[in-house]
PQR file of N, CA, C, O and H, with PARSE charges and radii, in Angstrom:
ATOM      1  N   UNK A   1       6.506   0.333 -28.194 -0.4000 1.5000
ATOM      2  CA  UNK A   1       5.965   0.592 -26.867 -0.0000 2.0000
ATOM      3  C   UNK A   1       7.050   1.266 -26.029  0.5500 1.7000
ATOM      4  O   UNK A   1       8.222   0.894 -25.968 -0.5500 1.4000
ATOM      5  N   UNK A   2       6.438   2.436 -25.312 -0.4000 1.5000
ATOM      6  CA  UNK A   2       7.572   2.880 -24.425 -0.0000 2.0000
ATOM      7  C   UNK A   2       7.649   2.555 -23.120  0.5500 1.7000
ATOM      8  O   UNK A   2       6.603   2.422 -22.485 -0.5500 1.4000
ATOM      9  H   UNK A   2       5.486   2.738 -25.361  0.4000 1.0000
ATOM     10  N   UNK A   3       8.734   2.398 -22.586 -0.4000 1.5000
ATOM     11  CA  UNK A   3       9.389   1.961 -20.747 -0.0000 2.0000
ATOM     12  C   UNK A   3       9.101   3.185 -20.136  0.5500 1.7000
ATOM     13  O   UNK A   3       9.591   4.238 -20.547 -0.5500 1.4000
ATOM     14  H   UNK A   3       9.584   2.506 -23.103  0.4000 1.0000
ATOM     15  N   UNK A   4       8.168   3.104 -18.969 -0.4000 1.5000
ATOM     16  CA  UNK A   4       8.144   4.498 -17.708 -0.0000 2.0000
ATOM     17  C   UNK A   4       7.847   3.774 -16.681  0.5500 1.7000
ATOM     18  O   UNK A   4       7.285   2.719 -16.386 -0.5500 1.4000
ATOM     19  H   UNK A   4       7.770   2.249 -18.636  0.4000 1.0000
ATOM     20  N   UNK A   5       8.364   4.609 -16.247 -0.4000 1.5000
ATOM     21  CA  UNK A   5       8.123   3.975 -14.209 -0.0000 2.0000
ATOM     22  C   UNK A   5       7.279   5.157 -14.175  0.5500 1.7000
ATOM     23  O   UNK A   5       7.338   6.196 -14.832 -0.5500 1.4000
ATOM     24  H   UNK A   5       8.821   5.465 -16.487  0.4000 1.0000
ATOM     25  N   UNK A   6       6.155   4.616 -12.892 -0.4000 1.5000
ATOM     26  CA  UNK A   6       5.408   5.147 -12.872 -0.0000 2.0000
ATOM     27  C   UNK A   6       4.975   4.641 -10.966  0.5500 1.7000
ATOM     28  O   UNK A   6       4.870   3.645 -10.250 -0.5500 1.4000
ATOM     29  H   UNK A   6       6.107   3.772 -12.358  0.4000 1.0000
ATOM     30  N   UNK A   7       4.881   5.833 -10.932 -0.4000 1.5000
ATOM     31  CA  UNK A   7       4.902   5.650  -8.701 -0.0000 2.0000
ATOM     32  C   UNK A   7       3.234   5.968  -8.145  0.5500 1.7000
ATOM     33  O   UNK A   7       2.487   6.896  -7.835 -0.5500 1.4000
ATOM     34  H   UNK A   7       4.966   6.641 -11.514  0.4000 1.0000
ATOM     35  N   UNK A   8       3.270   4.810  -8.247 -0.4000 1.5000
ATOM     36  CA  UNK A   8       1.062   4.639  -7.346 -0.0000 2.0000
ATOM     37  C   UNK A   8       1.533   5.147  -5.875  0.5500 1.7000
ATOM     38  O   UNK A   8       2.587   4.839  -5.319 -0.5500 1.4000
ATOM     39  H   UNK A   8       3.877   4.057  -8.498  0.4000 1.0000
ATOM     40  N   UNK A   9       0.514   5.995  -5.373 -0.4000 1.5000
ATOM     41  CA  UNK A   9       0.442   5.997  -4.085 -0.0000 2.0000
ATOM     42  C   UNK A   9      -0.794   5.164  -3.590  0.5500 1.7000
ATOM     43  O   UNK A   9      -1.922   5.304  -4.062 -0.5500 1.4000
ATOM     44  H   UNK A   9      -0.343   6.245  -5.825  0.4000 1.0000
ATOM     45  N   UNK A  10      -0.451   4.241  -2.543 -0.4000 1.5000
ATOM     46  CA  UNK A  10      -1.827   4.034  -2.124 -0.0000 2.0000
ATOM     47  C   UNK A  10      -2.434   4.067  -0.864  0.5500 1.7000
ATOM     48  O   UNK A  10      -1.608   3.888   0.031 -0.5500 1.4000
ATOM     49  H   UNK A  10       0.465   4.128  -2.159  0.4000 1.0000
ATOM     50  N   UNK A  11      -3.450   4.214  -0.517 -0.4000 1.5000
ATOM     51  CA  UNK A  11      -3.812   4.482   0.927 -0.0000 2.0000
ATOM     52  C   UNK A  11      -4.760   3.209   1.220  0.5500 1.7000
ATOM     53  O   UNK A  11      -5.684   2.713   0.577 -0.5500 1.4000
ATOM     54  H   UNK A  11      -4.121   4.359  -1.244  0.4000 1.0000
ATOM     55  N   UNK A  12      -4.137   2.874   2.490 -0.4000 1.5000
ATOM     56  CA  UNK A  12      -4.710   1.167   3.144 -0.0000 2.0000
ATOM     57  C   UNK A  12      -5.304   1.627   4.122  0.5500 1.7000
ATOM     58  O   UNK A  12      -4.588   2.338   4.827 -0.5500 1.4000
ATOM     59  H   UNK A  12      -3.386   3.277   3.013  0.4000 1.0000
ATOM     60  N   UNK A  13      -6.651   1.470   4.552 -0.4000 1.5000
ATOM     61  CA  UNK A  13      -7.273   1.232   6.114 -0.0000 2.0000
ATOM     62  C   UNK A  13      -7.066  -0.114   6.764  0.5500 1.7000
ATOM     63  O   UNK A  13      -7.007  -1.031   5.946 -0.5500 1.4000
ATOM     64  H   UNK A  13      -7.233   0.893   3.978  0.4000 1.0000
ATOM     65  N   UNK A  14      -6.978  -0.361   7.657 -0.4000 1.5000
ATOM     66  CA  UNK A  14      -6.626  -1.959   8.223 -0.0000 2.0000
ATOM     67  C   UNK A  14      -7.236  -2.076   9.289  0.5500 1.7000
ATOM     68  O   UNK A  14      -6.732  -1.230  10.028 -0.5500 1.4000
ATOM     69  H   UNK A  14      -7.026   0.385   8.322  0.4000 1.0000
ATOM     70  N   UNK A  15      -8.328  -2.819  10.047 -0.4000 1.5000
ATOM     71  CA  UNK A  15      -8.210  -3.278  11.145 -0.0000 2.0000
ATOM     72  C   UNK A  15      -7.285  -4.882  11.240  0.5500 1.7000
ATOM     73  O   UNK A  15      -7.215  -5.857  10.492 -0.5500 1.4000
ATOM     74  H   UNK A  15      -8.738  -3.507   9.446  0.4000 1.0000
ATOM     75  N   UNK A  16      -6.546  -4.449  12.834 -0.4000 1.5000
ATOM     76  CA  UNK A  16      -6.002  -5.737  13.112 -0.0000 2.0000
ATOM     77  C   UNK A  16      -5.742  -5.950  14.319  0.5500 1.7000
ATOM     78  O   UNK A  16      -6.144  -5.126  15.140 -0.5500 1.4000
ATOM     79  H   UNK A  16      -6.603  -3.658  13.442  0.4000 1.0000
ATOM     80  N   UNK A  17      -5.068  -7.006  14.722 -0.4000 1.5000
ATOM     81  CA  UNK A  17      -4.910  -7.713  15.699 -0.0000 2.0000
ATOM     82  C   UNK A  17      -3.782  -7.106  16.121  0.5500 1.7000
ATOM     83  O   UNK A  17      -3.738  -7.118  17.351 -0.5500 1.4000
ATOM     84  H   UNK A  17      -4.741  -7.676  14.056  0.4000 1.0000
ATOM     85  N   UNK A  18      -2.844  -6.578  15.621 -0.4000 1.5000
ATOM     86  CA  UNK A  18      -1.345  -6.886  16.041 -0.0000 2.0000
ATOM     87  C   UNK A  18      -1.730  -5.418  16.985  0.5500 1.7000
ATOM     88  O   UNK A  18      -2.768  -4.790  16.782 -0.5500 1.4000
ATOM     89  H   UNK A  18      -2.880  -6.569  14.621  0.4000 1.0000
ATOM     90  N   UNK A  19      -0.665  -4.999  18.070 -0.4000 1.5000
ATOM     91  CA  UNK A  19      -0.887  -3.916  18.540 -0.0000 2.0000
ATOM     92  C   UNK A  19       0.046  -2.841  18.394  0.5500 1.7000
ATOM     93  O   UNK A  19      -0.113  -1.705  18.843 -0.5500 1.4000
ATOM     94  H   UNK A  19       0.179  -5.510  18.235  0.4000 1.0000
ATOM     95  N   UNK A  20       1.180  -3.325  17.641 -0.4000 1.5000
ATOM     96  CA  UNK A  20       1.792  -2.728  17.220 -0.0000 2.0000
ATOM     97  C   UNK A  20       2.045  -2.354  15.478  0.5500 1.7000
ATOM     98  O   UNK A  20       1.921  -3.187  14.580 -0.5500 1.4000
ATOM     99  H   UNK A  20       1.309  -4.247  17.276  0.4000 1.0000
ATOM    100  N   UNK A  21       2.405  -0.972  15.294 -0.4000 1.5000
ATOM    101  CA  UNK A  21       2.432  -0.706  13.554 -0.0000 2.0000
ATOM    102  C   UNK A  21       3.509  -1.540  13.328  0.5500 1.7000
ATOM    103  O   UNK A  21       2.902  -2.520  12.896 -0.5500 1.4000
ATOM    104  H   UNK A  21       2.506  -0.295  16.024  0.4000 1.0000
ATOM    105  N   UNK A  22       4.528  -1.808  13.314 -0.4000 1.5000
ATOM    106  CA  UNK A  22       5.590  -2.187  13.111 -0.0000 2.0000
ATOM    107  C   UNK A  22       5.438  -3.550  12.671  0.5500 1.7000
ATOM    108  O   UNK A  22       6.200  -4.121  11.889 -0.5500 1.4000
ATOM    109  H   UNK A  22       5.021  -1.012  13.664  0.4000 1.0000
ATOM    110  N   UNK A  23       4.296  -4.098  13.276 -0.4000 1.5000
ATOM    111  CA  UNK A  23       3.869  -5.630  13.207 -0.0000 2.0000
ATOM    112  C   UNK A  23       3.145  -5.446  11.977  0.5500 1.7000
ATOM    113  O   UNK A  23       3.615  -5.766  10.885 -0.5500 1.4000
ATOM    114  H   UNK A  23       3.677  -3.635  13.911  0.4000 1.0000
ATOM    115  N   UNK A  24       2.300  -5.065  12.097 -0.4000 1.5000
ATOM    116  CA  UNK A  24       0.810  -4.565  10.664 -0.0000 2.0000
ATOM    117  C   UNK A  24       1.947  -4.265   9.605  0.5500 1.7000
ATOM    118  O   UNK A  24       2.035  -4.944   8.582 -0.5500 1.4000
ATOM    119  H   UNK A  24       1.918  -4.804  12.984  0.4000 1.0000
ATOM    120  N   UNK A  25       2.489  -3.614   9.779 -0.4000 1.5000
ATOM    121  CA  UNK A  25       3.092  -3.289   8.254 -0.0000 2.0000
ATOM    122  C   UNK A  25       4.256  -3.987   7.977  0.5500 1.7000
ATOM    123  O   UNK A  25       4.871  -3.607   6.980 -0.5500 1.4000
ATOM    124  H   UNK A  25       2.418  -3.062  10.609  0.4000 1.0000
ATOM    125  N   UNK A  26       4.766  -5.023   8.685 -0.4000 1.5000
ATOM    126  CA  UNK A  26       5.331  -6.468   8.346 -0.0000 2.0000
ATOM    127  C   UNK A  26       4.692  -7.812   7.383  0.5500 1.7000
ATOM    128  O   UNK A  26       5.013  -8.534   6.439 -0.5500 1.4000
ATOM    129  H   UNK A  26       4.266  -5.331   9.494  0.4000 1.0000
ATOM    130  N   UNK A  27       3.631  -7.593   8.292 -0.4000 1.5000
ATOM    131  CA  UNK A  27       2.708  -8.930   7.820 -0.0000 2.0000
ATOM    132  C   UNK A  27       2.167  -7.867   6.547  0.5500 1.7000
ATOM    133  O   UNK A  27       2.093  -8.291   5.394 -0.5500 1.4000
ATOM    134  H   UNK A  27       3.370  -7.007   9.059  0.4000 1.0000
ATOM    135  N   UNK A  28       1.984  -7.156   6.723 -0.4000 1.5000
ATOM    136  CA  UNK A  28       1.269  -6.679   5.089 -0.0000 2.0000
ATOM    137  C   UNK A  28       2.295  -6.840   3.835  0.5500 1.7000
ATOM    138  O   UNK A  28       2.074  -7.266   2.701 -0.5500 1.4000
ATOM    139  H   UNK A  28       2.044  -6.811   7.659  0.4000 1.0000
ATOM    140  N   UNK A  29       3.393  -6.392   4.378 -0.4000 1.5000
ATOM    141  CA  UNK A  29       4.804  -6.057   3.128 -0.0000 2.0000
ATOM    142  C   UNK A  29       5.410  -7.680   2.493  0.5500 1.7000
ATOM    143  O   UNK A  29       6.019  -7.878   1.442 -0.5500 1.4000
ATOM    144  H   UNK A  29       3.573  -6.046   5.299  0.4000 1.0000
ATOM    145  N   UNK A  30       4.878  -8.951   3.824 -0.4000 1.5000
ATOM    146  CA  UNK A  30       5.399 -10.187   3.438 -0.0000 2.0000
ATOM    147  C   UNK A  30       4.123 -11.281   3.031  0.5500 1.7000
ATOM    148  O   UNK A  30       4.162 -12.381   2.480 -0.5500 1.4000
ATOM    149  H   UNK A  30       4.383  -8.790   4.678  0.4000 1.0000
ATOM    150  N   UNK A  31       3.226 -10.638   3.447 -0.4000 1.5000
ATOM    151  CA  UNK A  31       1.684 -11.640   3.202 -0.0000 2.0000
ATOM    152  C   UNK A  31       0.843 -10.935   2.370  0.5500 1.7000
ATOM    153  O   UNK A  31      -0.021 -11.666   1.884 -0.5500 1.4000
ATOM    154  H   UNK A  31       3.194  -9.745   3.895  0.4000 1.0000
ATOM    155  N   UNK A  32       0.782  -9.863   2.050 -0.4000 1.5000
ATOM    156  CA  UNK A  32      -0.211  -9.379   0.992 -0.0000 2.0000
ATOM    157  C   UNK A  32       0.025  -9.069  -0.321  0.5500 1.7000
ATOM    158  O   UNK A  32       1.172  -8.747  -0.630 -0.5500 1.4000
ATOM    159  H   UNK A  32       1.484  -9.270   2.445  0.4000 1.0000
ATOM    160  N   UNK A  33      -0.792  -9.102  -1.114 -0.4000 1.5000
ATOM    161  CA  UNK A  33      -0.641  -8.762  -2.368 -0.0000 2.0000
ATOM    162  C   UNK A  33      -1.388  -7.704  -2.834  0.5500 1.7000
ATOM    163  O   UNK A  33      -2.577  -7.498  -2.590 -0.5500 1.4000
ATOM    164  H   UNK A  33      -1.724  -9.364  -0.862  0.4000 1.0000
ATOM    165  N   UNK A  34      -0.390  -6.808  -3.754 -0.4000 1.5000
ATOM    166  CA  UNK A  34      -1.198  -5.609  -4.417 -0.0000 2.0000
ATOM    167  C   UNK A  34      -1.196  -6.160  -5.848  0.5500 1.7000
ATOM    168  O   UNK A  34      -0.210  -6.814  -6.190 -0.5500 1.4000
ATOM    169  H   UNK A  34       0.575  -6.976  -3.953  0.4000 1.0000
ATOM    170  N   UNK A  35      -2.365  -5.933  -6.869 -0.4000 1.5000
ATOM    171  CA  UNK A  35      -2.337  -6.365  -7.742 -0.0000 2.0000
ATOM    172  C   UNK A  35      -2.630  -5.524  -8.873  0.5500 1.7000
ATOM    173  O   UNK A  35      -3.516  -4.752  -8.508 -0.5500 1.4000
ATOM    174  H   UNK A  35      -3.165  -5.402  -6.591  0.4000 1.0000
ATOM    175  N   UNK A  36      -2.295  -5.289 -10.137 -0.4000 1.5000
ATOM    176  CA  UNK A  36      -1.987  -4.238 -10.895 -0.0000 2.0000
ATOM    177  C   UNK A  36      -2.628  -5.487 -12.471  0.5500 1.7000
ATOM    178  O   UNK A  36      -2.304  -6.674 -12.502 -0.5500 1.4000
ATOM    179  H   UNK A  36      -1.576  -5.917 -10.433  0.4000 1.0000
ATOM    180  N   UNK A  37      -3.362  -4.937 -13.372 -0.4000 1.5000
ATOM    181  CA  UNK A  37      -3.675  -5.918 -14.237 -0.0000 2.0000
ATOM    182  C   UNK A  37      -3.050  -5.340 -15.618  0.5500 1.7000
ATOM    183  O   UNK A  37      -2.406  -4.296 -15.714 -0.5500 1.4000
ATOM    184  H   UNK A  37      -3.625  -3.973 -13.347  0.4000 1.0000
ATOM    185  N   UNK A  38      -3.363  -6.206 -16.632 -0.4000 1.5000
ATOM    186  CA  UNK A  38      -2.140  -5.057 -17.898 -0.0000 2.0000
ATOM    187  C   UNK A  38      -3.457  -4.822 -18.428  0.5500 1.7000
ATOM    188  O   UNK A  38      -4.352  -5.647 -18.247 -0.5500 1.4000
ATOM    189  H   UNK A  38      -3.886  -7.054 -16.555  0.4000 1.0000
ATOM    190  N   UNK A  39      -3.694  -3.451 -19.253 -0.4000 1.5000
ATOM    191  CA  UNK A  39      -4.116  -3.242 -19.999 -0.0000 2.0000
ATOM    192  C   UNK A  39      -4.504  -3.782 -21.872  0.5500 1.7000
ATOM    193  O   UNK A  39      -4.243  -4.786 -22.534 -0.5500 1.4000
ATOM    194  H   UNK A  39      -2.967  -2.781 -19.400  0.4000 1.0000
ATOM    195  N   UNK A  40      -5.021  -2.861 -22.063 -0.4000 1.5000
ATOM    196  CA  UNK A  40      -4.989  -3.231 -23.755 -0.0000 2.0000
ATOM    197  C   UNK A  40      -3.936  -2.884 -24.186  0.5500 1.7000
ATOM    198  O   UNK A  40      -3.288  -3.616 -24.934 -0.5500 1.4000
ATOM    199  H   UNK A  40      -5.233  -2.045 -21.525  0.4000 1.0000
ATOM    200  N   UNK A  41      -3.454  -1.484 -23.750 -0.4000 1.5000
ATOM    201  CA  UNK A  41      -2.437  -0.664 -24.218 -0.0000 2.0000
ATOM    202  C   UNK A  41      -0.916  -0.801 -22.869  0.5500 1.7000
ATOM    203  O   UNK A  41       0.298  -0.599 -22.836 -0.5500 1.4000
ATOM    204  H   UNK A  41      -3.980  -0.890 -23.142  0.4000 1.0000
ATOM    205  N   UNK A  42      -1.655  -1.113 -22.258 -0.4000 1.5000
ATOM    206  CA  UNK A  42      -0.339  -1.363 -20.945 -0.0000 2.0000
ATOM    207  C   UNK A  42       0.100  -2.370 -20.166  0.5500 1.7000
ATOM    208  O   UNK A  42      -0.623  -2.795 -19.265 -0.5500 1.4000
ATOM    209  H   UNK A  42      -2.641  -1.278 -22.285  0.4000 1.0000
ATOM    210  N   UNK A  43       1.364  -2.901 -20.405 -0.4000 1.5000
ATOM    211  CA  UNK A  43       1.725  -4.325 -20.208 -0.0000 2.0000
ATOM    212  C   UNK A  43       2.434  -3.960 -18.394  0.5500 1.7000
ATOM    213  O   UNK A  43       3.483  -3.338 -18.228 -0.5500 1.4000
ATOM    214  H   UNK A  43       1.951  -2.556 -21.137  0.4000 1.0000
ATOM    215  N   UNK A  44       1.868  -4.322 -17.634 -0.4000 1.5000
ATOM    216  CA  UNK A  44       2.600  -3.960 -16.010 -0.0000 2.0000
ATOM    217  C   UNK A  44       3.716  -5.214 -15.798  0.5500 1.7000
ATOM    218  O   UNK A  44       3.559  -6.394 -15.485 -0.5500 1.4000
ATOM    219  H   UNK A  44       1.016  -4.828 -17.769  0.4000 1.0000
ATOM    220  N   UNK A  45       4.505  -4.686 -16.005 -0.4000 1.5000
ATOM    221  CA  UNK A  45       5.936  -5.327 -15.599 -0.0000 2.0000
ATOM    222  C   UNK A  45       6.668  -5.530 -14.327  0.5500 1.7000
ATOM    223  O   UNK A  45       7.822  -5.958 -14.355 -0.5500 1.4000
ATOM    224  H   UNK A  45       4.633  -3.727 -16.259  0.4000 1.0000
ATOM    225  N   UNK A  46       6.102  -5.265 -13.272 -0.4000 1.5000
ATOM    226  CA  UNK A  46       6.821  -5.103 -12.009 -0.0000 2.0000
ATOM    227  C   UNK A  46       6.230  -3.851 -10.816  0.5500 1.7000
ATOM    228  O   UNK A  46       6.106  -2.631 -10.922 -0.5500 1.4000
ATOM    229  H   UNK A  46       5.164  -4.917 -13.249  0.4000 1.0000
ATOM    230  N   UNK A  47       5.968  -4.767  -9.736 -0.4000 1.5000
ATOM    231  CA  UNK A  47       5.112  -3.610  -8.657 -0.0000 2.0000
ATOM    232  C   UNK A  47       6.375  -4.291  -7.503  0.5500 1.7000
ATOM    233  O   UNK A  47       6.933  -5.388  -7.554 -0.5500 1.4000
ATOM    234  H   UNK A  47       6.069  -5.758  -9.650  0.4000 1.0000
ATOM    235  N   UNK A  48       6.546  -3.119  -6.456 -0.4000 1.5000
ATOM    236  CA  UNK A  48       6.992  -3.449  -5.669 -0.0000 2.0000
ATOM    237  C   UNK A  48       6.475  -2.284  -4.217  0.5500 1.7000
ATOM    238  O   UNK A  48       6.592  -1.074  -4.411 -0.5500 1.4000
ATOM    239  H   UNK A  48       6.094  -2.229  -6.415  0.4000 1.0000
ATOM    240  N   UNK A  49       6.039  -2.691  -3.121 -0.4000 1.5000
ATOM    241  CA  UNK A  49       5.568  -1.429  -1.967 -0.0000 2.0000
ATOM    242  C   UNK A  49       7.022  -0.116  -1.550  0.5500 1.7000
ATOM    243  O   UNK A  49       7.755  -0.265  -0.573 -0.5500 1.4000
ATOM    244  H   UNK A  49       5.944  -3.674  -2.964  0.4000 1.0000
ATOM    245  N   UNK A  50       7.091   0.572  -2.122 -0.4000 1.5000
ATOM    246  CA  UNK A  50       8.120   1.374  -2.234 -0.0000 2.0000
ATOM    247  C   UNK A  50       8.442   2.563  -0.738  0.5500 1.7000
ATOM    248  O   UNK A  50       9.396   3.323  -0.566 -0.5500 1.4000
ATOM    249  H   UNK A  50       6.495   0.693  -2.915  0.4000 1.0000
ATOM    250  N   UNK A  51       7.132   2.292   0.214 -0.4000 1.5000
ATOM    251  CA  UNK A  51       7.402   2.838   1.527 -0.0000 2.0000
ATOM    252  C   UNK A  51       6.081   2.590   2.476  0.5500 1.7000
ATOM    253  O   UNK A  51       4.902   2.809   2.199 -0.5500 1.4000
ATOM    254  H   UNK A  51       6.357   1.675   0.074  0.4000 1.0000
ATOM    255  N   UNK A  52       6.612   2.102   3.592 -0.4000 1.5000
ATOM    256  CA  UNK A  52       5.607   1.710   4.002 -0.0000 2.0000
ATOM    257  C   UNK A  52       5.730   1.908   5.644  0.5500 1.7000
ATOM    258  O   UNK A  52       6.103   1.088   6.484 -0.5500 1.4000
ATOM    259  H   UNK A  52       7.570   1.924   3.817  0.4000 1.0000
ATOM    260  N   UNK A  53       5.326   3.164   5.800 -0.4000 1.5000
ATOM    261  CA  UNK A  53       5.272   3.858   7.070 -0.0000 2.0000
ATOM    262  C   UNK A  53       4.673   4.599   8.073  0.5500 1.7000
ATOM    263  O   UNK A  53       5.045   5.678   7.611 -0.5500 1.4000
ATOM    264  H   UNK A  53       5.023   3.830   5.118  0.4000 1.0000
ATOM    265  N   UNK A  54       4.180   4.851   8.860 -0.4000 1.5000
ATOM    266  CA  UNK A  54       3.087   5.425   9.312 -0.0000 2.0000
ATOM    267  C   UNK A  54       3.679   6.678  10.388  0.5500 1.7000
ATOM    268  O   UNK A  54       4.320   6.552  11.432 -0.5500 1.4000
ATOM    269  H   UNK A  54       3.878   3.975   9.235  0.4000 1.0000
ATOM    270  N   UNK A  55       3.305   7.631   9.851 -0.4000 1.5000
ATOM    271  CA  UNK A  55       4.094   8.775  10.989 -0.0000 2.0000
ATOM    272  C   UNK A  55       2.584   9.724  11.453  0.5500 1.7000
ATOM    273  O   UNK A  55       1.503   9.779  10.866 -0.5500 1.4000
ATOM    274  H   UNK A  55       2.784   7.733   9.003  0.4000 1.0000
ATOM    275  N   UNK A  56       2.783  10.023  12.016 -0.4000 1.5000
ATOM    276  CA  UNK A  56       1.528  10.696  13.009 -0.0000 2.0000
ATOM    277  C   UNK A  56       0.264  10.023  12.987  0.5500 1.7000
ATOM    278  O   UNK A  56      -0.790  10.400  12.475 -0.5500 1.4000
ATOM    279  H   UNK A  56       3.661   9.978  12.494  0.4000 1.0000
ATOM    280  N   UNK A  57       0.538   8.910  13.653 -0.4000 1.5000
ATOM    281  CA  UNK A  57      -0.864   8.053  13.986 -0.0000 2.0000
ATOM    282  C   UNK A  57      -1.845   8.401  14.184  0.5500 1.7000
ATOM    283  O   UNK A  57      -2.886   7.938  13.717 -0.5500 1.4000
ATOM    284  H   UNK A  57       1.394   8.604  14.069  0.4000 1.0000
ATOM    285  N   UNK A  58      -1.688   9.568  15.147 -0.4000 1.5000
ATOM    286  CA  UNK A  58      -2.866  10.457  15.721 -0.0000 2.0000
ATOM    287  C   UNK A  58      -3.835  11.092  14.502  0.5500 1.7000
ATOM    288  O   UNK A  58      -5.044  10.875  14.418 -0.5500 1.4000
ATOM    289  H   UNK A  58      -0.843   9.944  15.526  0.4000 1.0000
ATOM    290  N   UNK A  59      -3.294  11.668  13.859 -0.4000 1.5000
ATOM    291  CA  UNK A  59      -3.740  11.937  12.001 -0.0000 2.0000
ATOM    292  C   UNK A  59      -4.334  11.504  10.969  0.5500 1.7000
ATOM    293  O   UNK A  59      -4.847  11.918   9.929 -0.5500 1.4000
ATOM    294  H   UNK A  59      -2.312  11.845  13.927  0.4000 1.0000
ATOM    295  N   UNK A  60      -4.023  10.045  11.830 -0.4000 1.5000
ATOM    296  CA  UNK A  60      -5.244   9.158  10.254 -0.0000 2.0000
ATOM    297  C   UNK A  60      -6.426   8.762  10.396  0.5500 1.7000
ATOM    298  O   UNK A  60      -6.965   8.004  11.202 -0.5500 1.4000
ATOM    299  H   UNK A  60      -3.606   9.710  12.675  0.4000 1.0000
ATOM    300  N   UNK A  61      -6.820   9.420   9.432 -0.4000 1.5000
ATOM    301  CA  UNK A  61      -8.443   9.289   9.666 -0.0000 2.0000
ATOM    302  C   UNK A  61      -9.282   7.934  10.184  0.5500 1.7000
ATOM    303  O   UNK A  61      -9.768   7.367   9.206 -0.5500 1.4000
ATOM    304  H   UNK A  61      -6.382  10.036   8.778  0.4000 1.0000
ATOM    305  N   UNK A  62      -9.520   7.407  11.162 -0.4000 1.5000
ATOM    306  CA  UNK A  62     -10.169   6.339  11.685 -0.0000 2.0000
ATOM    307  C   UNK A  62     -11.690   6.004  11.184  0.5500 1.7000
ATOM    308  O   UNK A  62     -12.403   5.196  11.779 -0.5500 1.4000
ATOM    309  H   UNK A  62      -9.124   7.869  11.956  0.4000 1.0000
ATOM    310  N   UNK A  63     -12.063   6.662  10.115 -0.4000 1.5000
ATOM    311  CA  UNK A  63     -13.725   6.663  10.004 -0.0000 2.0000
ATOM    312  C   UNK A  63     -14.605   7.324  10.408  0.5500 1.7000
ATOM    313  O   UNK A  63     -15.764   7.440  10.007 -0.5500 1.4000
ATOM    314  H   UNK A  63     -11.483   7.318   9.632  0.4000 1.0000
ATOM    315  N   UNK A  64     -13.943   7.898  11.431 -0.4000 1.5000
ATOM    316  CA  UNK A  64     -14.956   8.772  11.953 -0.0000 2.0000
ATOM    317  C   UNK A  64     -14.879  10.263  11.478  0.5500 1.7000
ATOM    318  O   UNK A  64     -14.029  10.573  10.643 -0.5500 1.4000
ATOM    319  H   UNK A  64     -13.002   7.804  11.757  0.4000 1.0000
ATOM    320  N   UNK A  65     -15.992  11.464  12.134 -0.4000 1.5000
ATOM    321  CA  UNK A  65     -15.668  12.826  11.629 -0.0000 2.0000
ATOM    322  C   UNK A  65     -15.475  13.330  13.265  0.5500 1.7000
ATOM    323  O   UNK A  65     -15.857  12.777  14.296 -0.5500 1.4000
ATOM    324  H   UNK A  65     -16.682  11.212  12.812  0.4000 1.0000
ATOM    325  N   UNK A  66     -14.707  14.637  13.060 -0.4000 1.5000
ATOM    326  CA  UNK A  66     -14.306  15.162  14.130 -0.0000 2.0000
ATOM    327  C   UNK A  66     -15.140  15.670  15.321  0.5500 1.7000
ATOM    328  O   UNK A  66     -14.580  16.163  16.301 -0.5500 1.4000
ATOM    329  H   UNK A  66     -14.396  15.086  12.222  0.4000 1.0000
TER
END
């Protein structure tokens, strides 16, 4: 079997309470879990959130259309 790292991007929608990002993406990075299952052929060895940042707020799509 061969060793690769391998980099998921993922995209989160959230409603929440907190009013600040800084807060939301605290409580997410220390209270949530992402979960990754092994395959037949692929044994997942290790996940970790590798960036977790939000830059042009104004930009992310809220659900709605323009």
């Amino acid at each position: 079997m061969k060793y690769e790292t391998l980099f998921i991007m993922v995209r989160v929608a959230v409603h929440a309470d907190h009013v600040n990002i800084s807060d939301i993406v605290n409580e997410i990075e220390t209270q949530s879990k992402l979960t990754l299952t092994d395959t037949a052929n692929v044994n997942i060895l290790e996940t970790e959130i590798l960036l977790s940042r939000a830059r042009n707020i104004k930009n992310i799509n809220h659900g709605t259309q323009p």
